[in-house]
C-alpha positions in Angstrom: -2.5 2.1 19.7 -2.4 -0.8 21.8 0.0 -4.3 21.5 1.7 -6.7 23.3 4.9 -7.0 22.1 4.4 -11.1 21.3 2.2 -9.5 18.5 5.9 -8.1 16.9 8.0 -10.3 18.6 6.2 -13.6 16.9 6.5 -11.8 13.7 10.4 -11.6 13.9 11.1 -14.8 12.6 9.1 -15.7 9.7 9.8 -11.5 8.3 13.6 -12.5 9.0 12.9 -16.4 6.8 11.2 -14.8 3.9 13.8 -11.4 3.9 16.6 -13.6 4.2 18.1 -11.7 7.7 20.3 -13.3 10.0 23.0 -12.4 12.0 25.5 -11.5 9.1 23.3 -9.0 7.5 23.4 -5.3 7.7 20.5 -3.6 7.4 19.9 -0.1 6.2 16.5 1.6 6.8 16.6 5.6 5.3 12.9 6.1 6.9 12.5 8.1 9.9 12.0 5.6 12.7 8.2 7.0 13.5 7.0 5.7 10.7 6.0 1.7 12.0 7.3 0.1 8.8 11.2 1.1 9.8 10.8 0.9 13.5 9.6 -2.2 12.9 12.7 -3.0 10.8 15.3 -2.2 13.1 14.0 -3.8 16.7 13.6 -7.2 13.6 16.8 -6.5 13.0 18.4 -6.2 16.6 16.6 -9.1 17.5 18.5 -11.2 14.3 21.6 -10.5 15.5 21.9 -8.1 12.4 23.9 -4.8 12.3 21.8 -1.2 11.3 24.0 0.3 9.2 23.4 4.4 7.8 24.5 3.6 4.3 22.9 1.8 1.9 26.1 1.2 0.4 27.0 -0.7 3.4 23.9 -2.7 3.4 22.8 -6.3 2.4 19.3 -5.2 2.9 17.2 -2.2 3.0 13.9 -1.5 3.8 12.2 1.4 2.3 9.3 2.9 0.3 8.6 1.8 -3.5 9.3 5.9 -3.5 11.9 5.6 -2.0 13.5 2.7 -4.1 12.4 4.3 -7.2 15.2 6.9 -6.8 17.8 4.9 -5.2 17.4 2.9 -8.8 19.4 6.0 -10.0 22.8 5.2 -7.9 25.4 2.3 -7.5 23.9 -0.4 -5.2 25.8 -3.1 -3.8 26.4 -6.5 -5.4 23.8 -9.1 -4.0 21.2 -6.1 -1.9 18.0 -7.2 -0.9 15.4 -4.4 -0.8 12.0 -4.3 1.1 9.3 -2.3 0.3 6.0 -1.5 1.9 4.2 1.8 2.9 2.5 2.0 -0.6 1.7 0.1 -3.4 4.5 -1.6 -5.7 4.0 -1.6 -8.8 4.9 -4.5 -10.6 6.5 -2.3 -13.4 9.1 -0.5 -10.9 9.6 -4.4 -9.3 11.0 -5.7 -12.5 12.9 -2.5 -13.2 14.2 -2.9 -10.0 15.3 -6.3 -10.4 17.1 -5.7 -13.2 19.4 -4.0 -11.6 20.3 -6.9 -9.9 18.3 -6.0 -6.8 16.1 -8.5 -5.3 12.5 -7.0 -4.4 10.4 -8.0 -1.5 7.4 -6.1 -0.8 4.5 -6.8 1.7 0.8 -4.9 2.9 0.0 -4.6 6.1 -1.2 -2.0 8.6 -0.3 -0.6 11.6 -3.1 -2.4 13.1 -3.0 -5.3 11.9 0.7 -5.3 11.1 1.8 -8.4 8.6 -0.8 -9.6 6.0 0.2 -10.5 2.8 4.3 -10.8 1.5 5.5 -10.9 -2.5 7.6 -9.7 -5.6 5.3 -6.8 -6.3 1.7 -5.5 -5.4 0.0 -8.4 -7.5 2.0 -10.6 -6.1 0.8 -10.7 -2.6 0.3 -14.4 -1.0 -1.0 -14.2 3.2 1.9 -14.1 5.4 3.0 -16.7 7.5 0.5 -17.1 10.1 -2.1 -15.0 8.8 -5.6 -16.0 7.3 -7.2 -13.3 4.9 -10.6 -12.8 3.8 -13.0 -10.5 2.3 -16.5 -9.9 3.0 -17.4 -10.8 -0.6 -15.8 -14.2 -1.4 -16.9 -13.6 -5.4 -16.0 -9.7 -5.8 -14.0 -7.0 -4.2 -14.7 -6.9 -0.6 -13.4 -5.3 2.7 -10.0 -7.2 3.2 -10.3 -9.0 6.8 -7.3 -11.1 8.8 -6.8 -13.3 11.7 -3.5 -13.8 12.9 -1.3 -12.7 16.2 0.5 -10.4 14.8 -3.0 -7.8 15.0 -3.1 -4.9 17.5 -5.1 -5.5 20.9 -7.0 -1.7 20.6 -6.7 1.7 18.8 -8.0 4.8 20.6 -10.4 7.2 18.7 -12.4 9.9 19.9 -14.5 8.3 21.9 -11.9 5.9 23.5 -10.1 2.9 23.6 -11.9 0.3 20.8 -10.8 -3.0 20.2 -9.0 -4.4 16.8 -10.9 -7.8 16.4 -14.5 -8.2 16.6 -16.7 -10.7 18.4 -15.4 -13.1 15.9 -11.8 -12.3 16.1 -11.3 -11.1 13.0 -9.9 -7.2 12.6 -9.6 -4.8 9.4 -9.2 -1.4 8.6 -11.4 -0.7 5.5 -8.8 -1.5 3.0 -11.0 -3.7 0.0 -9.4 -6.4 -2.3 -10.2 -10.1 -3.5 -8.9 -13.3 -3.4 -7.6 -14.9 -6.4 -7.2 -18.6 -5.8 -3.8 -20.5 -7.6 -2.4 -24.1 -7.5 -0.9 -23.6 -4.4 -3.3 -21.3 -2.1 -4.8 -17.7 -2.4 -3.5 -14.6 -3.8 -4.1 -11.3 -2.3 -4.9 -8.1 -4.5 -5.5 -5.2 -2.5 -7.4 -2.4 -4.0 -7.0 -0.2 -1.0 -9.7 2.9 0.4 -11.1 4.3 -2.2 -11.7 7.0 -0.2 -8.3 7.9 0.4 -5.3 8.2 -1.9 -1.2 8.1 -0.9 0.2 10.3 -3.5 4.2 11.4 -2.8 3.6 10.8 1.0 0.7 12.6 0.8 -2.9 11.9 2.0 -5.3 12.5 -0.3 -9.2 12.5 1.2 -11.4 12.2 -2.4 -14.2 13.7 -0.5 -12.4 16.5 -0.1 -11.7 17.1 -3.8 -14.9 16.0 -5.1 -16.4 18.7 -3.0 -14.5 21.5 -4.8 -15.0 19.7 -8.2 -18.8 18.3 -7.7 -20.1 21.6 -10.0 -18.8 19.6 -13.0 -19.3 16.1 -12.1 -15.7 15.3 -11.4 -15.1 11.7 -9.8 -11.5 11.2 -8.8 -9.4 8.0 -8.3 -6.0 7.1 -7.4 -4.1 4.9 -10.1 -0.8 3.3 -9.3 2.2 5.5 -10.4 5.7 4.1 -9.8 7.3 7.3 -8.0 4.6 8.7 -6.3 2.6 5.5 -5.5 -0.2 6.8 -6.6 -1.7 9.5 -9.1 -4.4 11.6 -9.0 -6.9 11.1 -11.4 -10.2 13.6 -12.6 -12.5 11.3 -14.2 -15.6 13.4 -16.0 -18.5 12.1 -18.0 -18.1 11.9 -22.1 -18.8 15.5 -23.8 -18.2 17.5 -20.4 -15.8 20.0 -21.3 -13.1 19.1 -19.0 -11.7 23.4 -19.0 -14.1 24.3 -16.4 -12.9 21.6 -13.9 -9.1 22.4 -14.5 -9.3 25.9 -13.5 -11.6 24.8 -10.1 -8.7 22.9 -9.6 -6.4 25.8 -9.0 -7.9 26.0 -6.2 -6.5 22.7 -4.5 -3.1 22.3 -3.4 -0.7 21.7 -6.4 1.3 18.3 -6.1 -0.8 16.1 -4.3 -4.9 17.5 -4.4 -4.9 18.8 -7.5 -5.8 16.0 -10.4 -2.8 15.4 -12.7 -4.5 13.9 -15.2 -7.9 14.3 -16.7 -10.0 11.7 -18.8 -13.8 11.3 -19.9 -15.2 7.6 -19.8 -18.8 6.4 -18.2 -19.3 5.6 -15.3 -19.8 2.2 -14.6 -22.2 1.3 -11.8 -23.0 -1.1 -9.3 -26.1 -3.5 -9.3 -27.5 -1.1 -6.5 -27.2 1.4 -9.2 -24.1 3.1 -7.6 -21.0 4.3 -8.8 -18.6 1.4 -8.6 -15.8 3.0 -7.5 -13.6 0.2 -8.4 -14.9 -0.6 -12.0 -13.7 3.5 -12.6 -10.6 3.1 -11.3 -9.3 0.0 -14.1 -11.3 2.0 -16.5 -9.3 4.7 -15.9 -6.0 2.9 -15.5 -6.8 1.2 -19.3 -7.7 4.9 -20.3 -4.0 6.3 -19.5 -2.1 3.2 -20.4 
């Protein structure tokens, strides 16, 4: 990937306004530094005047996975600490679990590309970030999210070269879908991700990959938000398939991350072009399992 470093460096301030870093905070970041969320974190940091402290018990902030923060719920924190999370969904569930701890909880979406979009409390809580304009490419439905703002990459190289971020109209994405929900006082920002790929436990889930071993029995699969593993995989089947046939195909997929966790039979909504609305099944499954 390609930047200038004014597309972090102008990003440095407004992170450091809404985090609430300045020169007396220590920052912890547990995440190995080639991951771009905690690299990021620490150059932010430096350029505060902040310290980077090892210990989260040393810490007035750290910036980590909801994962991550999911099992640091489990141990003494320090008076006052100020967590961020990105790197996955948030679920607003572990958010106010988290806060009731006496944590405060920041969590934002963004991309390597296109680094800052969207900054909240939790996952449905995501207003554009300072800077930034966000749209989709359906202003009335779920839509490919796109953004404008100078914090975006210059180019990313693929196999067939260098290709720039922004199109011809200066606007970049990365395939990631969501809508815009206006409120009193601007837009919010619900991101519904690629539904053809699903983070489970830091793990990269392609659904083409398991639909392929699965197809014989008309299994659909869809990532729902879980609060330790981010997200969980799903086997969605039609009503009156006998779902037995499908578990034992599933043997053959890697346990913990490929292999469906859960199993439930609903219909299958569909588009208006008569597809299957991938989006529609994923809330119908999410209701199914609440």
């Amino acid at each position: 990937m390609r930047r200038t470093a004014a597309s972090w460096r102008d990003s440095f301030a407004p992170y450091g306004t809404l985090a609430g870093i300045d020169g007396d905070a220590r920052v912890a970041v547990p995440g190995p530094l080639h991951a771009t969320m905690n690299l990021f974190a620490v150059v932010q940091a430096e350029w505060s005047g902040a310290s980077v402290v090892d210990d989260v018990s040393d810490a007035t902030h750290v910036v980590l996975t909801p994962a991550q923060l999911d099992r640091m719920l489990d141990r003494r924190l320090p008076d006052g600490l100020v967590a961020v999370t990105a790197g996955d969904r948030l679920p607003a569930s572990l958010a106010a679990r988290a806060a009731a701890t006496g944590l405060t909880v920041h969590h934002y979406y963004g991309a390597a590309e296109l680094s800052f979009v969207a900054w909240g409390r939790d996952a449905d809580d995501l207003r554009p970030f300072p800077g930034v304009e966000v749209r989709t490419d359906d202003s009335d439905a779920v839509g490919v999210i796109r953004v404008r703002s100078p914090y975006v990459a210059e180019a990313v190289r693929d196999a067939e070269g260098w290709r720039p971020v922004r199109g011809d109209d200066g606007w970049a994405g990365v395939g990631d879908r969501g809508r815009l929900v206006p409120t009193p006082d601007g837009v919010r920002l619900l991101v519904d991700g690629r539904p053809d790929v699903i983070v489970t436990g830091g793990a990269t889930v392609h659904v083409a990959d398991v639909e392929a071993i699965l197809a014989p029995f008309e299994v659909l699969v869809v990532g729902v938000p879980h609060p330790r593993l981010g997200a969980l995989v799903v086997g969605a089947l039609p009503p009156g398939v006998d779902p037995a046939p499908a578990r034992t195909a599933a043997r053959d997929l890697p346990p913990g991350s490929h292999r469906p966790r859960r199993w439930v039979s609903l219909p299958r909504p569909l588009t208006t072009q008569g597809k299957i609305d991938r989006v529609e099944l994923r809330r119908a499954v999410e209701e199914a399992l609440a």
